[in-house]
Backbone as CSV, one residue per row, in Angstrom:
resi,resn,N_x,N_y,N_z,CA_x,CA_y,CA_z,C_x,C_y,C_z
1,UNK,17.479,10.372,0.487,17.087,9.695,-0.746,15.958,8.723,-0.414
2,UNK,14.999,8.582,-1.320,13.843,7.342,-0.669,14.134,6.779,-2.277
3,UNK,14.354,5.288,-1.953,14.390,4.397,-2.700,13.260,4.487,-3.991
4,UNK,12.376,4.505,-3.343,11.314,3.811,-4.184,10.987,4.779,-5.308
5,UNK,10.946,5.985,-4.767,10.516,7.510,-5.562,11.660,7.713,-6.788
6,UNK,12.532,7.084,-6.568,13.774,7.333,-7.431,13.325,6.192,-8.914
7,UNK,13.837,7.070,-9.999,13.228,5.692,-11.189,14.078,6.066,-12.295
8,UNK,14.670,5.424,-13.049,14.976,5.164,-14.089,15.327,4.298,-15.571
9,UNK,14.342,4.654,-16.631,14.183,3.426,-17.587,15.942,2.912,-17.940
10,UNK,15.991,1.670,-17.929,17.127,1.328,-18.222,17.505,0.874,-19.381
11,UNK,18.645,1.606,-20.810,18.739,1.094,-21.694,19.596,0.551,-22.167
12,UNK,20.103,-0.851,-23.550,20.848,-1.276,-23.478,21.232,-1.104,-24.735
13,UNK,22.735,-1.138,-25.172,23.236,-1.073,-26.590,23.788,-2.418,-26.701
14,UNK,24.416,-2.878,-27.975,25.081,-3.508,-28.264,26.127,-3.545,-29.582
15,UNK,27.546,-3.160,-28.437,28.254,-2.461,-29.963,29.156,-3.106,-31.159
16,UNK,29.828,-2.729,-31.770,29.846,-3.887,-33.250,30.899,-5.062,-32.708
17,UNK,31.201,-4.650,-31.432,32.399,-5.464,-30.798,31.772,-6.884,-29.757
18,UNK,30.376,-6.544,-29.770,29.495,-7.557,-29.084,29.769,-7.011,-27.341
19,UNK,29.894,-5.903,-27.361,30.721,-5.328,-25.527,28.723,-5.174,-25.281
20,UNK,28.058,-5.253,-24.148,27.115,-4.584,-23.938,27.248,-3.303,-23.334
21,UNK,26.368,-2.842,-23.118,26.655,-0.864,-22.517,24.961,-0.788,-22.409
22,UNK,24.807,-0.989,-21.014,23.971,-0.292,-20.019,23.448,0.894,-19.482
23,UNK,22.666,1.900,-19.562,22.596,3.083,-18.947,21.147,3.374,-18.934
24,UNK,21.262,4.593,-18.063,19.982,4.858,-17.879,19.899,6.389,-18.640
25,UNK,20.573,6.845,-19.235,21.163,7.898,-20.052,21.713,7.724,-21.593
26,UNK,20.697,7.404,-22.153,21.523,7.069,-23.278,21.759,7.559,-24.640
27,UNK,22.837,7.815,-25.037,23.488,9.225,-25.893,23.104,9.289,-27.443
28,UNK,22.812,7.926,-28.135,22.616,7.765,-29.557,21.560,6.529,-29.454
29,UNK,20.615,6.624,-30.900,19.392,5.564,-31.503,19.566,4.692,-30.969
30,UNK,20.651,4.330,-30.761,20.872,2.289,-30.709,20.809,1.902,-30.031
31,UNK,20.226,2.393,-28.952,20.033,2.182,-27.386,18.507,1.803,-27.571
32,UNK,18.186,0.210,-26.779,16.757,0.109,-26.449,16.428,-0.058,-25.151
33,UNK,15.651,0.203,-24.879,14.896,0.359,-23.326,14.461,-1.157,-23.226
34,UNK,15.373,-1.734,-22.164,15.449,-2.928,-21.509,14.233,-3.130,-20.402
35,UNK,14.753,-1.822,-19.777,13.604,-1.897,-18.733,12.936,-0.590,-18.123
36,UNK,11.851,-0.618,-17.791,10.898,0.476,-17.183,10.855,0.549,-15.899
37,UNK,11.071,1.885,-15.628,10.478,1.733,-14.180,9.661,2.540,-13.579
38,UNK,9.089,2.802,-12.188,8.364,3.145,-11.634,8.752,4.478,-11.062
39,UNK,7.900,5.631,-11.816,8.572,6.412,-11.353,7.760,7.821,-9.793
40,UNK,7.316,6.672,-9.332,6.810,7.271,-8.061,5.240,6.756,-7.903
41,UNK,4.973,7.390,-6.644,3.169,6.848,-6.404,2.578,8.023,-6.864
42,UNK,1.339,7.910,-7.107,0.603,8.922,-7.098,-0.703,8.395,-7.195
43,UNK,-1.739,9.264,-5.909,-2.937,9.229,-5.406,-4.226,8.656,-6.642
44,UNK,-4.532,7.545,-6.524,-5.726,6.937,-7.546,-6.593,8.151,-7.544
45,UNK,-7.267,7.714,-9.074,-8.789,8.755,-9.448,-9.634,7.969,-8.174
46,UNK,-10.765,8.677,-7.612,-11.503,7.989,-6.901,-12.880,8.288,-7.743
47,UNK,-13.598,6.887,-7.958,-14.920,6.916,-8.071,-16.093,6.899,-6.781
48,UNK,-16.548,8.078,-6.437,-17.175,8.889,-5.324,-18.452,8.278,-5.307
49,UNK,-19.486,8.289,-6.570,-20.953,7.093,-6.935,-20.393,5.536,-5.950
50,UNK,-19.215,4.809,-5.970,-19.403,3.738,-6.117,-18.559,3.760,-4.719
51,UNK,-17.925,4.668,-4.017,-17.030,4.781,-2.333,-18.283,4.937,-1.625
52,UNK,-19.619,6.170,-2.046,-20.732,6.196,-0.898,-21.576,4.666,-1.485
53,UNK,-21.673,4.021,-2.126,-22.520,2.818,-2.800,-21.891,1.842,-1.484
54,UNK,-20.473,1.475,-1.808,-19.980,0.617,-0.855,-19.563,0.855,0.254
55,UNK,-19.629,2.160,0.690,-19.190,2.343,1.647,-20.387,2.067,2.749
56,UNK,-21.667,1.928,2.047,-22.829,2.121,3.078,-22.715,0.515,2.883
57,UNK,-22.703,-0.042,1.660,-22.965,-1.515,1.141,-21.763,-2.328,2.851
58,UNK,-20.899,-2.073,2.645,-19.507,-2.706,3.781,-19.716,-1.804,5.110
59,UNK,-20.447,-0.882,5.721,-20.407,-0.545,6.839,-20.722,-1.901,8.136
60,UNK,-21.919,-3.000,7.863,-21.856,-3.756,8.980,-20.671,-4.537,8.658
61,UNK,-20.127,-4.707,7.803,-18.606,-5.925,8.408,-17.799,-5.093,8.465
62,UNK,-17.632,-4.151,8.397,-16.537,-3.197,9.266,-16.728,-2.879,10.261
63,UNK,-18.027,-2.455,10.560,-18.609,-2.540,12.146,-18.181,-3.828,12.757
64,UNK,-18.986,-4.908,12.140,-18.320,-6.419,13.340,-16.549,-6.371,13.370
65,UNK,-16.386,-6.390,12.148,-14.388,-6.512,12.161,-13.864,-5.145,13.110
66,UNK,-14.294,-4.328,13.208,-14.096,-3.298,14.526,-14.851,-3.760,15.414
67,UNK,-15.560,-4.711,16.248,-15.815,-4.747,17.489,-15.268,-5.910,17.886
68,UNK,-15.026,-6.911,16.904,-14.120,-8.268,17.427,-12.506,-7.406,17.431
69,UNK,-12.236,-6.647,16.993,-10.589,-6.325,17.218,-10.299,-5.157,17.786
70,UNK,-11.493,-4.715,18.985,-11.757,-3.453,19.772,-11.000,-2.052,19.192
71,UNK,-11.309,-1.526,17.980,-11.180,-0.626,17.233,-12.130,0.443,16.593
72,UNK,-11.970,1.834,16.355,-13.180,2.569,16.026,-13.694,2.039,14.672
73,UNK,-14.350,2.078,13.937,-15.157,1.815,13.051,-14.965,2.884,12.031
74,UNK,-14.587,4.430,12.369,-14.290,5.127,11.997,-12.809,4.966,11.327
75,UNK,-11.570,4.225,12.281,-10.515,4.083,11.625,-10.500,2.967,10.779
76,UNK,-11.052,2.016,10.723,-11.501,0.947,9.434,-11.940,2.111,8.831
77,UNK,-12.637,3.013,8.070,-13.355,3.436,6.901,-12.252,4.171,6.612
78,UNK,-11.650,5.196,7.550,-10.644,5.812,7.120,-9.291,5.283,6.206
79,UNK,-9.007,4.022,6.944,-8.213,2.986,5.894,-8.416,2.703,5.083
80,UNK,-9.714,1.975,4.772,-10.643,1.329,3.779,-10.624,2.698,2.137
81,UNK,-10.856,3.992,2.990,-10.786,5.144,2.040,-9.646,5.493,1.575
82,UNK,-8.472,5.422,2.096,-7.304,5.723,1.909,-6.689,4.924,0.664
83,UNK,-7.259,3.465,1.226,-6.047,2.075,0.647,-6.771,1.986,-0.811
84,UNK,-8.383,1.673,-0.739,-8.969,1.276,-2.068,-10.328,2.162,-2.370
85,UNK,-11.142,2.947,-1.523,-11.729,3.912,-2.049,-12.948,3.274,-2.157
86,UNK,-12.782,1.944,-1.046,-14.560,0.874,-1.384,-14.295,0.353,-2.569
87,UNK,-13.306,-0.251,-3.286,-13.375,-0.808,-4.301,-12.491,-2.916,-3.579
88,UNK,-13.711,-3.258,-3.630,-13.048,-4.728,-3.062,-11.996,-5.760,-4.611
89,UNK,-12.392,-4.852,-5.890,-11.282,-5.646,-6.827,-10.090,-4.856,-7.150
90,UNK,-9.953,-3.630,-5.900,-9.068,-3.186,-5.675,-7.463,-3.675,-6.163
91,UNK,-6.268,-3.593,-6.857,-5.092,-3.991,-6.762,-4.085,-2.980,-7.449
92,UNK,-2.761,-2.649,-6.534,-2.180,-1.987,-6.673,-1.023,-2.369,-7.549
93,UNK,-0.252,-1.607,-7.737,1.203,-2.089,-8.548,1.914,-2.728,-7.376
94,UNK,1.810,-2.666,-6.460,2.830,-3.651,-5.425,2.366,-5.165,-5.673
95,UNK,0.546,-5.237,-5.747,0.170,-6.467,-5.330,-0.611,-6.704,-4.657
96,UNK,-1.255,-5.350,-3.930,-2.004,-5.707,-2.741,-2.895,-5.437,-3.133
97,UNK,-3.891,-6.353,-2.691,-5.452,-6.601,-2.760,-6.644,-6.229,-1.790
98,UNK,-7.773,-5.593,-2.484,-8.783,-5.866,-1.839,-9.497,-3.807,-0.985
99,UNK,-10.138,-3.714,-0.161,-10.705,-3.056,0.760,-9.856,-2.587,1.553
100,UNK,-8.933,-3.484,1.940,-7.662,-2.878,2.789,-6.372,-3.468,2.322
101,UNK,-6.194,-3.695,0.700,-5.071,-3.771,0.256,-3.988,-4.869,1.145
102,UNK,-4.340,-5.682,0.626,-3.525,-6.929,1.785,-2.398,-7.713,0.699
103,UNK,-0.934,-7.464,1.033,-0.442,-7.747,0.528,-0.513,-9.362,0.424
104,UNK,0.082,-10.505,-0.746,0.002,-12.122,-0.143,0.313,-12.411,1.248
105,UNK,2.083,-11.685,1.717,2.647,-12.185,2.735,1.530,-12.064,4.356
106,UNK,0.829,-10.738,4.184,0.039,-10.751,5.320,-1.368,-11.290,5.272
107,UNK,-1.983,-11.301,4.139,-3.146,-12.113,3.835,-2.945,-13.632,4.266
108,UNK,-2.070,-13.730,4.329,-1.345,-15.309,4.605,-1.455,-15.588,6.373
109,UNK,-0.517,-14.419,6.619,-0.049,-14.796,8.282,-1.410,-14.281,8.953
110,UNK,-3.107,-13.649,8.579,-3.757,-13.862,9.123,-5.223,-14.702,8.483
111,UNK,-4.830,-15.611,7.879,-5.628,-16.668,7.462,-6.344,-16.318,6.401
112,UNK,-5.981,-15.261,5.560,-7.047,-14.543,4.511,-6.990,-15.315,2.949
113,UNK,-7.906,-16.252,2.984,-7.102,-17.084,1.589,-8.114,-16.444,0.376
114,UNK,-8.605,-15.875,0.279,-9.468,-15.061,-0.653,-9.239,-13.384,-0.439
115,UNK,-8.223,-12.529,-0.689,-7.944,-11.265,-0.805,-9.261,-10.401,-1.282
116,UNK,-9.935,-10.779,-2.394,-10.937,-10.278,-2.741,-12.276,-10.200,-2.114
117,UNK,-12.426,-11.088,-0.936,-13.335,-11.607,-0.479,-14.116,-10.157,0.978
118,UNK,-14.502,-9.511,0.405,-14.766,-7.967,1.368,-14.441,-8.501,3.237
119,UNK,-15.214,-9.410,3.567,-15.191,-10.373,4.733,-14.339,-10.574,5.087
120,UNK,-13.411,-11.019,4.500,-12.001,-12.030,5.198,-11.127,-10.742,5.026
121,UNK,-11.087,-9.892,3.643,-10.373,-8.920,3.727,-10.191,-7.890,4.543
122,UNK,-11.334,-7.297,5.195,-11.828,-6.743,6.450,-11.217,-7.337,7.417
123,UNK,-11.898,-8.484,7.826,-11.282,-9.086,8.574,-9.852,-8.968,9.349
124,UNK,-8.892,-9.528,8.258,-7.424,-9.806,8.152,-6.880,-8.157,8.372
125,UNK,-7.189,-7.631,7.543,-6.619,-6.013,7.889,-6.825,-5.757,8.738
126,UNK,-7.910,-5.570,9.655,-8.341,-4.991,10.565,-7.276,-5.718,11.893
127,UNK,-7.180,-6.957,11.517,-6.541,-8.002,13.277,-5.213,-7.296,12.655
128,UNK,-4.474,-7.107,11.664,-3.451,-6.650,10.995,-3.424,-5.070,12.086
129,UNK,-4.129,-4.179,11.270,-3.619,-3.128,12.159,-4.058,-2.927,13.629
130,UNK,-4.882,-3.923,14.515,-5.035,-4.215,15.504,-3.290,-5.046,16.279
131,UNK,-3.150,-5.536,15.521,-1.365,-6.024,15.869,-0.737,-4.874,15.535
132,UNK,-0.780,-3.865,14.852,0.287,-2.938,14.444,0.214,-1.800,15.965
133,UNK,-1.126,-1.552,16.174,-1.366,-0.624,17.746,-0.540,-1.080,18.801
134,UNK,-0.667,-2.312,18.608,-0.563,-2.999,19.783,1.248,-3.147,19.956
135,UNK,2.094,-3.826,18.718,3.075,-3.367,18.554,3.340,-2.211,18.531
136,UNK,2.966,-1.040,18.434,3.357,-0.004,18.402,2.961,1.356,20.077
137,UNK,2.554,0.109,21.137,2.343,0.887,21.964,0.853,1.585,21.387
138,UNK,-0.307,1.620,20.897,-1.414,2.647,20.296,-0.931,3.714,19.882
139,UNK,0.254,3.781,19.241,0.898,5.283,18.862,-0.211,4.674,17.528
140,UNK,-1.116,5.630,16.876,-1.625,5.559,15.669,-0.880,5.898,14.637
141,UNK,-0.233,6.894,14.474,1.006,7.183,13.812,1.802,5.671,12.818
142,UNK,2.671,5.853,14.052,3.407,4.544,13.868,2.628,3.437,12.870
143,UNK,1.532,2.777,13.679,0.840,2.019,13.057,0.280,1.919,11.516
144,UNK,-0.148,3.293,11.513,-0.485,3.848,10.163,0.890,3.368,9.168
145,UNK,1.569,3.999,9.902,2.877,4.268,8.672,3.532,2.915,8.516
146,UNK,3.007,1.827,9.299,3.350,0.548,9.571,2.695,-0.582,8.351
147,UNK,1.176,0.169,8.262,0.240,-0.331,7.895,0.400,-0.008,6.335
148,UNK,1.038,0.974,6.020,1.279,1.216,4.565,3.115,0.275,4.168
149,UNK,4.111,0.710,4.989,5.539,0.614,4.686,5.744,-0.630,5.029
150,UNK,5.143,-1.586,5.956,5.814,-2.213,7.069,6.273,-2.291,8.438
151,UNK,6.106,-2.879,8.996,6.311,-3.040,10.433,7.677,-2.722,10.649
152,UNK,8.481,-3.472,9.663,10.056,-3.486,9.649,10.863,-2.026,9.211
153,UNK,9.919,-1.861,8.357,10.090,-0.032,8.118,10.298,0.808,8.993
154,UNK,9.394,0.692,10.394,8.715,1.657,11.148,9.916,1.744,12.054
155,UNK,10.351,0.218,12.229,11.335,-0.615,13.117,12.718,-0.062,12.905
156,UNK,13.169,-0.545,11.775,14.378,-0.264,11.222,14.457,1.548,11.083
157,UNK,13.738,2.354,11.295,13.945,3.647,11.254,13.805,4.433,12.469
158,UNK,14.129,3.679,13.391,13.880,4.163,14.731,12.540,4.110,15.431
159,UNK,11.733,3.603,15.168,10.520,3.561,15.323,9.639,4.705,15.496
160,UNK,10.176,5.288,13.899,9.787,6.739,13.569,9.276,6.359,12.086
161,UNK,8.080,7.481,11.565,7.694,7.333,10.485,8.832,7.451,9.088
162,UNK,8.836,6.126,8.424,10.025,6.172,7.645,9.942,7.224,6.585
163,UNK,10.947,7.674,6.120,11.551,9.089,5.063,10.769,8.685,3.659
164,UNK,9.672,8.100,3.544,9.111,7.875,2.097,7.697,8.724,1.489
165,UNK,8.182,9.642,1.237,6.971,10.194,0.292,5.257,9.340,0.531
166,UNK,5.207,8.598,-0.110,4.057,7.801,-0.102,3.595,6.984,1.533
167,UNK,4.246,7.008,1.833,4.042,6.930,3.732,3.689,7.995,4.553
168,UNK,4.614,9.141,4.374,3.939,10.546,5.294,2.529,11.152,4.874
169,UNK,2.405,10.489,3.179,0.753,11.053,2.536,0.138,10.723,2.994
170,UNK,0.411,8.723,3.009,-0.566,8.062,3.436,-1.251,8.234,4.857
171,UNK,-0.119,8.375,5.722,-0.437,8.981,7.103,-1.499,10.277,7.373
172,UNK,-1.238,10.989,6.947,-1.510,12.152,6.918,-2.911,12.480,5.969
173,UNK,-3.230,11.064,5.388,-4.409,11.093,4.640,-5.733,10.375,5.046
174,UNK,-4.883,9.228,5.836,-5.860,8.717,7.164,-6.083,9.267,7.806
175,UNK,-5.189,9.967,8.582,-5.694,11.174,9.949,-6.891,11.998,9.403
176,UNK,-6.584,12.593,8.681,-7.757,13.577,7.834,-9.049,12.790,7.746
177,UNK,-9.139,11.727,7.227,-10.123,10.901,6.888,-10.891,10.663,8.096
């Protein structure tokens, strides 16, 4: 089962007895949809005019942010393509921001106080999955799948790519890249 892929709108009745009744199945009108949910990832439209625009526009600070965090330059773009597609007002339904999609909690623990900011965002991702190699022994793999799920993900599953749909893509969409 993967958590996240799993979804169901949740609805609520209220019957003449004042009892509530909850479900995500619900049998007659009088049921309203309390809540929505998410019912899986699926791969953004990419605008292709504006990925080669920025992608040439952000090649030298991905170049410097790959030579201060001794990394190919090639795997920054490959990320960079994967996460936001060269779009630096990039933001996902999780939250994460930017060129390399930086969630708050890690934008934080590597000094990134402007998410939007192509520079710092670069930056921060890059020392980010430069710690993820490094934790991870240079298994790229790992890292990758680290770099999308979590470190704790990678961890807590044996330090094997965790069972989530949107992690083995993501993996497997960087490599390609």
């Amino acid at each position: 089962l993967v958590p996240f892929l799993a979804g169901a709108d949740i609805y609520k009745y209220v019957d003449g007895h004042g009892h509530v009744h909850l479900t995500d199945r619900p049998d007659h009108g009088g049921y309203r949809r309390l809540v929505k949910t998410w019912k899986g990832w699926s791969e953004a439209r990419v605008d292709f005019k504006s990925l080669f625009k920025n992608r040439q526009k952000y090649s030298p600070t991905i170049a410097q942010a790959a030579k201060v965090h001794r990394l190919p330059p090639a795997l920054l773009h490959a990320v960079i393509t994967a996460e936001s597609g060269y779009n630096p007002e990039a933001v996902s339904t999780a939250g994460a921001v930017g060129l390399m999609q930086l969630m708050p909690g890690t934008a934080e623990r590597y000094g990134v106080r402007n998410r939007r900011d192509p520079t710092a965002n670069v930056s921060g991702g890059t020392q980010y999955l430069r710690d993820l190699l490094n934790m991870f022994d240079d298994n790229l793999v790992l890292a990758l799948a680290a770099y999308n799920a979590g470190e704790n993900a990678v961890i807590n599953n044996g330090r094997r790519i965790p069972p989530y749909k949107e992690t083995e893509v993501y993996v497997q969409r960087v490599l390609k890249y």
